[in-house]
C-alpha positions as CSV (number, residue, x, y, z in Angstrom):
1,X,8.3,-6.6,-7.2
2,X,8.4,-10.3,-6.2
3,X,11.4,-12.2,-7.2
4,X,10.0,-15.6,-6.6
5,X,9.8,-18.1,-10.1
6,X,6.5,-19.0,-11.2
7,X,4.5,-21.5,-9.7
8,X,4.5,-25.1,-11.0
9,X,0.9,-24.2,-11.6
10,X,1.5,-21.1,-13.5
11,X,4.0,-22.5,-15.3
12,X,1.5,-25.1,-16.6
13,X,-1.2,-22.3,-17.6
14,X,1.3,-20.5,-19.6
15,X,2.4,-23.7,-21.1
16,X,-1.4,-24.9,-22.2
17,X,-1.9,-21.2,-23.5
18,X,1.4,-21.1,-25.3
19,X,0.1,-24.4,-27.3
20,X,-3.2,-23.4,-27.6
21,X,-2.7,-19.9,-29.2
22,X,0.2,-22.0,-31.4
23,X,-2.8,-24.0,-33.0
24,X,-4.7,-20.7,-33.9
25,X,-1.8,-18.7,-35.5
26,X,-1.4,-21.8,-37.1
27,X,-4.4,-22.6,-38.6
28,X,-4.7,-19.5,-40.3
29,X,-1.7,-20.0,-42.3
30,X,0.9,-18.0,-40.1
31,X,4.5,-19.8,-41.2
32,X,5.7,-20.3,-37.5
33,X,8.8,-22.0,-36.2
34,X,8.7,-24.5,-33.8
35,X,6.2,-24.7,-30.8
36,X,9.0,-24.4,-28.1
37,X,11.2,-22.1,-30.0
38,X,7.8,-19.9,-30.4
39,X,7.1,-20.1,-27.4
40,X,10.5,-19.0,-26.1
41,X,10.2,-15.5,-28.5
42,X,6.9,-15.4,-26.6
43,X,8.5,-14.8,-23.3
44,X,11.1,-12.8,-24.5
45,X,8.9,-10.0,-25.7
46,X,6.8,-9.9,-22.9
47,X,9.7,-10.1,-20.1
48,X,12.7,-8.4,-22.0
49,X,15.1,-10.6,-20.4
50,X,14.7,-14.2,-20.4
51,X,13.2,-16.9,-23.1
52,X,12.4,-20.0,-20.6
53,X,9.7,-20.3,-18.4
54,X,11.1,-21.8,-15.3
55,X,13.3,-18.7,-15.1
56,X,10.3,-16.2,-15.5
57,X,9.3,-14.7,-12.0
58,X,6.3,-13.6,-10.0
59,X,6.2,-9.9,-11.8
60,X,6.3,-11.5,-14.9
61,X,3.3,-13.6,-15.3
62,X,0.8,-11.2,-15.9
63,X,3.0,-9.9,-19.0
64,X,2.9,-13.3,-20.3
65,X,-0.4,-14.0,-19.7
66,X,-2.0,-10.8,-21.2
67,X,0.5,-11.6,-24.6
68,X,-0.6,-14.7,-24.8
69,X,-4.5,-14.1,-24.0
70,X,-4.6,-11.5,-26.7
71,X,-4.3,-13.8,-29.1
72,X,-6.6,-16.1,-28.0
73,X,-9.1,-13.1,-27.4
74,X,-9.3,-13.6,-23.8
75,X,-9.6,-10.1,-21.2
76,X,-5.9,-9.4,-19.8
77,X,-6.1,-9.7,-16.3
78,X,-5.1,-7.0,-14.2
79,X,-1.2,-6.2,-12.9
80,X,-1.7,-6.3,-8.9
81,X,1.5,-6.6,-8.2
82,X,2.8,-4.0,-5.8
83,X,6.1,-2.0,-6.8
84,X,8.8,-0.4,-4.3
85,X,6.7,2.8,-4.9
86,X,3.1,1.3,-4.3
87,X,4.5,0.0,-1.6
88,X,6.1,3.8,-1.0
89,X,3.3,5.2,-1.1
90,X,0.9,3.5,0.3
91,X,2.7,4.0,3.5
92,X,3.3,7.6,3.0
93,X,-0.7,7.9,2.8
94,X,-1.2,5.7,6.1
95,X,1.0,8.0,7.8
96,X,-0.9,11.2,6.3
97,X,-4.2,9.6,8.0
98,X,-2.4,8.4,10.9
99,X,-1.3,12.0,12.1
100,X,-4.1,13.6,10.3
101,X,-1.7,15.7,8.0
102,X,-3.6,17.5,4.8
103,X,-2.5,16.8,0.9
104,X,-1.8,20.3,0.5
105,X,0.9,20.6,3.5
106,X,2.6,17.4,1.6
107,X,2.1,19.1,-1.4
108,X,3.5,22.1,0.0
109,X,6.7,20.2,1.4
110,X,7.4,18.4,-2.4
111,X,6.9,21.6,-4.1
112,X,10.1,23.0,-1.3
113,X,12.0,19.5,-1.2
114,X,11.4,18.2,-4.6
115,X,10.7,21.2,-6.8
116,X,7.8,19.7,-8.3
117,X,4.9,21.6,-9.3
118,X,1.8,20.0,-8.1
119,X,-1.6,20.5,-5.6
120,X,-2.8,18.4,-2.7
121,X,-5.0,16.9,-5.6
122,X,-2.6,15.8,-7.7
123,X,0.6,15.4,-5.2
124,X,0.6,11.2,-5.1
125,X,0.5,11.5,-9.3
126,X,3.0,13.6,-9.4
127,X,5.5,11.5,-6.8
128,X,4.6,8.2,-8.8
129,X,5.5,9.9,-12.1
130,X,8.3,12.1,-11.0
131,X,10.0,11.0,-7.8
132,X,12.3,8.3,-6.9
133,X,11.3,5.8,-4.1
134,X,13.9,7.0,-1.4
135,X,12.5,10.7,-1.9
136,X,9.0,9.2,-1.0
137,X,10.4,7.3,2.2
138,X,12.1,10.5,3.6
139,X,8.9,11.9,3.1
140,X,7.0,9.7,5.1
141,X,9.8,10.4,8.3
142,X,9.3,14.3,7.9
143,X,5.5,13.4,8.4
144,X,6.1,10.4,11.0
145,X,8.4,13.2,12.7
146,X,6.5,16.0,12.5
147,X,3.2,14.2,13.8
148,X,5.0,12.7,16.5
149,X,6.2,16.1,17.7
150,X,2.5,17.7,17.0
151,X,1.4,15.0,19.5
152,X,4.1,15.7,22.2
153,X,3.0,19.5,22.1
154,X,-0.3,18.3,22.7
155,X,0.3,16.2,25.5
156,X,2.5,18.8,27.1
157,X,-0.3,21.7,26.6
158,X,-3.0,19.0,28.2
159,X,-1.0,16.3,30.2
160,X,-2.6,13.7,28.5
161,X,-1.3,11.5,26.2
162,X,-3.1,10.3,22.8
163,X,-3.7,7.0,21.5
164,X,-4.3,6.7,17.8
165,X,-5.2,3.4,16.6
166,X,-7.1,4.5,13.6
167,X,-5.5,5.5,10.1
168,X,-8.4,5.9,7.9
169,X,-10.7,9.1,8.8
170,X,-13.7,6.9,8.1
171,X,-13.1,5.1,11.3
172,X,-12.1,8.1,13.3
173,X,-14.6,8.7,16.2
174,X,-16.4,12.1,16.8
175,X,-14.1,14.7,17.6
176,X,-11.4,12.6,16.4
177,X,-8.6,10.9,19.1
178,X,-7.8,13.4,20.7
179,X,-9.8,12.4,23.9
180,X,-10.1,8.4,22.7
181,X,-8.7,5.3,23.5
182,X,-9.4,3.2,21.0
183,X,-12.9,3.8,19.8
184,X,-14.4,4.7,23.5
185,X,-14.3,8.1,24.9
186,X,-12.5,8.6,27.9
187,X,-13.5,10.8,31.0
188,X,-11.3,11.5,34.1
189,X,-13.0,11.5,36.9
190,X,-11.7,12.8,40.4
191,X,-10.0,11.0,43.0
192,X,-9.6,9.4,45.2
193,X,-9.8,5.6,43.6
194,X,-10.2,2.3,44.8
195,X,-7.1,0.3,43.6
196,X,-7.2,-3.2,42.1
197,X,-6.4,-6.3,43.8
198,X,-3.3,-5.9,41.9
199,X,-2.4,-2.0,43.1
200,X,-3.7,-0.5,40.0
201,X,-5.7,2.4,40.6
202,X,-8.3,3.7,37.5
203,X,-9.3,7.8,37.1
204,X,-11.3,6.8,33.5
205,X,-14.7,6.3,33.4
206,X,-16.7,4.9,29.8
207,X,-19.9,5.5,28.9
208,X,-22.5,3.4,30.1
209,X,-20.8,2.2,33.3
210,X,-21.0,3.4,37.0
211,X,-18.4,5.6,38.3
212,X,-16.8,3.6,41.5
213,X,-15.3,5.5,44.2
């Protein structure tokens, strides 16, 4: 989580809604000490480990805000700060996508690595709830590795290599990348070719354009 203080603006939102939810408790008889002594118990409970303000950082805000909304009777807002394990995560699942590697062989790797019983459903739920951040990063090589090596066997079995720019399977052409660069298919064609004016010579041809000898 960040580690950056609160905004000058944040500061001053916390402030006006310190005050104002002061008035309320007050006007319905609450015996309260004073406003900036209050306000300072205020913090406390909803960080854990400091009373002032200016001290508060980035992670804590929402905390704040959402004690002090409730009693004001305003909606919390929602936490979307990202954690060392969103963050984790997030990049375990890009690499999943990347390499096209299913839930249940990461599922099957946790349950060897990790002992931790879980499916390919329920694998991410049961790394956020059970596994530390580093075990989630070494995950995330043993798929970056064993992808890599997946697409070195491939190009060795077909002497091409493979380009994969895409990470989500939404965005994945037909037939997926094995035969892609980019998002365009790409056909060799037989030689001899013309070179460039610069020496470079081009077997591909795209669709929709004129194969030049």
């Amino acid at each position: 989580m960040s580690n950056k203080p609160l905004t000058k603006r944040q500061i001053a939102v916390l402030s006006i809604m310190a005050g104002k939810a002061y008035k309320r408790i007050q006007s319905q008889g609450c015996p309260l000490p004073s406003l900036t002594d209050w306000r300072h118990d205020e913090v406390w409970a909803a960080t854990g480990i400091t009373e002032s303000l200016t001290k508060a950082t980035q992670e804590h805000y929402v905390p704040i805000y959402n004690r002090l909304a409730s009693y004001l009777g305003c909606a919390p807002v929602k936490d979307r700060t990202w954690s060392e394990m969103d963050k984790a995560i997030h990049l375990l699942d890009d690499a999943m996508q990347r390499y096209e590697i299913t839930p249940d062989y990461l599922a099957e790797i946790v349950r060897d690595q990790l002992h931790l019983p879980c499916t390919g459903r329920d694998v991410y739920q049961a790394l956020r709830n059970w596994a530390a951040v580093e075990h989630v990063r070494h995950l995330m090589y043993t798929v970056i590795n064993r992808g890599r090596s997946e697409a070195r066997k491939l190009a060795a079995e077909t002497g091409q290599e493979t380009y994969e720019p895409h990470a989500r399977r939404d965005t994945m052409p037909p037939g997926r990348l094995a035969d892609h660069v980019g998002a365009v298919r790409i056909v060799p064609t037989p030689g001899p070719h013309k070179s460039t004016k610069r020496g470079f010579r081009s077997n591909i041809w795209m669709p929709d354009q004129e194969v030049q000898p």
